[in-house]
C-alpha positions as CSV (number, residue, x, y, z in Angstrom):
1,X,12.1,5.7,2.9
2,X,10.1,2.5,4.1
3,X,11.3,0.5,6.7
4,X,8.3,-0.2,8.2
5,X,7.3,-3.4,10.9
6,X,3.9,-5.6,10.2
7,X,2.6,-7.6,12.5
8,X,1.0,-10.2,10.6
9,X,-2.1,-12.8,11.4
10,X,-3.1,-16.3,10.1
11,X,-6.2,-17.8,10.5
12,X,-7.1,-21.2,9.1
13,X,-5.6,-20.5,5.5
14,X,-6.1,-16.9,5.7
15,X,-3.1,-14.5,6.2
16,X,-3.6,-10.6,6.6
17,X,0.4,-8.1,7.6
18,X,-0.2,-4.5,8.5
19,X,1.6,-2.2,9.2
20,X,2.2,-1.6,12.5
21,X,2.2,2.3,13.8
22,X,3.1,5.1,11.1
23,X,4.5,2.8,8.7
24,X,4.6,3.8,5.3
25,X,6.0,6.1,2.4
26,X,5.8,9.9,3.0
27,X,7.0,11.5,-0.5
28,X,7.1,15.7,0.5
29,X,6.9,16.7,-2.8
30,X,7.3,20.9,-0.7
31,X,11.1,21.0,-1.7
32,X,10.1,20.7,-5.5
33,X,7.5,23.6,-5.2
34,X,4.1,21.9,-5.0
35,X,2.1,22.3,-1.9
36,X,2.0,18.6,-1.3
37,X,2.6,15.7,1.1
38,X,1.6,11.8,-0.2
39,X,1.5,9.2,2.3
40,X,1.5,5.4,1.2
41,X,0.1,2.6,3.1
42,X,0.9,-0.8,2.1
43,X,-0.8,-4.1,3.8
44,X,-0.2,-7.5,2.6
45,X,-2.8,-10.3,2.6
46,X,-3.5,-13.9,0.7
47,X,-4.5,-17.5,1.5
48,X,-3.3,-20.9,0.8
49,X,-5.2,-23.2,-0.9
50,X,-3.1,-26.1,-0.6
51,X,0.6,-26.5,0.6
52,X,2.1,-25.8,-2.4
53,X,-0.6,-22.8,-4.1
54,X,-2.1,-19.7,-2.5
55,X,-2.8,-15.9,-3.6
56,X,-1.2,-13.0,-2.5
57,X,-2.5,-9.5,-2.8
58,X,-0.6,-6.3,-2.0
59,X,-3.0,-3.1,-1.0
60,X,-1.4,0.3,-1.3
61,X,-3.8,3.3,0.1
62,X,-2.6,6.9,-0.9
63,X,-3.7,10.3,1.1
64,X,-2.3,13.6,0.2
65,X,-2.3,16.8,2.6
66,X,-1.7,20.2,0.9
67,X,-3.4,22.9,-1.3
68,X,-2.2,21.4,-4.3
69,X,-3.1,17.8,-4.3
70,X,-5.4,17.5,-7.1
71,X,-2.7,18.6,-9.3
72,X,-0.5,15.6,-7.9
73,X,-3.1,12.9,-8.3
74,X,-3.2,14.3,-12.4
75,X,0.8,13.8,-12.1
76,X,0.7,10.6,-10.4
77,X,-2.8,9.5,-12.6
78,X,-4.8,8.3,-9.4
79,X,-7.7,10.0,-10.1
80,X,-8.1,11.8,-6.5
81,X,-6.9,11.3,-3.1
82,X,-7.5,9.2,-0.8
83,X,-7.3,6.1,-3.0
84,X,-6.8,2.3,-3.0
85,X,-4.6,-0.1,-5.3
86,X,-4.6,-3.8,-5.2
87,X,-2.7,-6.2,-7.3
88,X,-3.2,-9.8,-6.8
89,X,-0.5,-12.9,-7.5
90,X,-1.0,-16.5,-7.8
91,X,2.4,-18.4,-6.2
92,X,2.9,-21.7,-6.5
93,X,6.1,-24.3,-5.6
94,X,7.4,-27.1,-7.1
């Protein structure tokens, strides 16, 4: 479950949110019978290039403790753990 606080920063047309504390995903994948626990960390960032355009990228950072967290990053196709995402979105208003 995420339910996580940011705290979040603008400077000039820069914007960076972080989490603030533990916040996160924690999938315990120990129930199912593989010796693993993934943690996601999201933070959220952009600018604005005018009043009505900007970007916005979401980061998503992955760790995994446990003996068998190569096999998860096969099942989950990440490659190996830790590891970074971003996507990126242009927004725009009318």
């Amino acid at each position: 479950q995420m339910d996580p606080d940011f705290t979040c920063t603008l400077e000039d047309n820069d914007f960076v949110c972080e989490p603030e504390g533990e916040a996160g995903d924690t999938m315990d994948w120990r129930d199912s019978g593989v010796d693993a626990i993934v943690q996601s960390i999201y933070t959220f960032s952009g600018d604005f290039s005018s009043e009505t355009t900007g970007t916005f990228n979401i980061e998503i950072q992955l760790t995994c403790e446990g003996s068998q967290c190569g096999e998860m990053a096969e099942s989950m196709e990440v490659g190996s753990f830790p590891c970074t995402s971003t996507q990126a979105f242009s927004t725009s208003a009318d």
